[in-house]
C-alpha positions as CSV (number, residue, x, y, z in Angstrom):
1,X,132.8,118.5,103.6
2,X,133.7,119.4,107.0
3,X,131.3,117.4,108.3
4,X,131.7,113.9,106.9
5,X,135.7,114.7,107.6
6,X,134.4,114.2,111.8
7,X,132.2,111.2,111.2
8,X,134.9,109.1,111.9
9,X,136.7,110.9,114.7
10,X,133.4,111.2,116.4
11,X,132.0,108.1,116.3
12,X,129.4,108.7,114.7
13,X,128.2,105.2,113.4
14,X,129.2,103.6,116.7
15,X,127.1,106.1,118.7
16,X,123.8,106.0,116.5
17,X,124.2,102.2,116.6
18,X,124.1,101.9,120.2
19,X,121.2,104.3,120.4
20,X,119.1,101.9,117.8
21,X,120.3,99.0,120.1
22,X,119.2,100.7,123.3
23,X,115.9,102.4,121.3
24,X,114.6,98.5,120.3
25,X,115.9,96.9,124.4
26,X,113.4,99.8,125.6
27,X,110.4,99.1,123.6
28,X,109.5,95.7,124.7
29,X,109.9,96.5,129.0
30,X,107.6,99.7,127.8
31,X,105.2,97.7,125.9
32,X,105.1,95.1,129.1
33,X,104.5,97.9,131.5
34,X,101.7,99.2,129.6
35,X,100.4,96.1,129.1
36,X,100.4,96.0,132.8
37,X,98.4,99.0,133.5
38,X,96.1,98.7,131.1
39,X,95.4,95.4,132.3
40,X,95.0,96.8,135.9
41,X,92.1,99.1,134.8
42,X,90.4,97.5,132.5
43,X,87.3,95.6,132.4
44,X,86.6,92.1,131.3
45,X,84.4,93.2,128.7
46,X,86.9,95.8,127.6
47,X,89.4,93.3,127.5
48,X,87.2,90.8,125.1
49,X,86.6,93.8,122.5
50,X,90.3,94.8,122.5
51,X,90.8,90.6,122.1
52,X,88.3,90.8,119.4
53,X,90.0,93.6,117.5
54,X,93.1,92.6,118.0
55,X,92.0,89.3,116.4
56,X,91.0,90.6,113.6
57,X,93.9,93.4,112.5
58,X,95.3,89.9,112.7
59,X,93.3,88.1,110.5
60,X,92.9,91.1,107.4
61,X,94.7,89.6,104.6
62,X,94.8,92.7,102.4
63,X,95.8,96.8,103.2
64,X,92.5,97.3,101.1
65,X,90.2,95.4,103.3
66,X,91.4,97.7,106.3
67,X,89.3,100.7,106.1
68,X,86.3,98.2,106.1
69,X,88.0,96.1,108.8
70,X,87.9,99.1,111.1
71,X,84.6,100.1,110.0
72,X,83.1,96.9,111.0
73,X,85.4,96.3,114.6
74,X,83.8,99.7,115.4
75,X,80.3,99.3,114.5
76,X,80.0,95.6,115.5
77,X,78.7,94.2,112.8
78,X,79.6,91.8,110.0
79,X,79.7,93.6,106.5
80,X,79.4,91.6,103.6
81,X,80.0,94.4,101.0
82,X,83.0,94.2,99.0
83,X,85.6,96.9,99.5
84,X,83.9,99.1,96.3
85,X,80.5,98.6,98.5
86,X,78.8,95.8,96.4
87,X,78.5,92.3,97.2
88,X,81.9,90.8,98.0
């Protein structure tokens, strides 16, 4: 009881708002800058693969196709198996 008497003296909503606020402004200069390095160091063919598999995360319609998704980015090759491992 003591403590939800304070909430409102201290703030409490105000302060964990602005921290969200300022949390979500710092993610997108962080993901920018490590875009940036990771782009310094890289190689072009490095860079197609991560293109490719960045493609296709994009591209998997269903959570259950995933674990074959990954499966197939990291073996580079097309699988034709359905998710049980029959024909799709």
């Amino acid at each position: 009881m003591r403590i939800a008497k304070r909430l409102g003296p201290d703030n409490v909503s105000l302060v964990s708002g602005g921290l969200a606020m300022y949390t979500l402004l710092a993610v997108f200069p962080a993901l920018a800058a490590l875009v940036a390095v990771y782009g310094e160091f890289a190689t072009p063919a490095l860079m197609r693969r991560a293109a490719l598999v960045l493609i296709r995360f994009w591209e998997a319609r269903e959570g259950a196709d995933f674990p074959k998704l990954v499966n197939t980015v990291l073996r580079e090759f097309d699988d034709t198996r359905g998710f049980t491992g029959g024909p799709a």
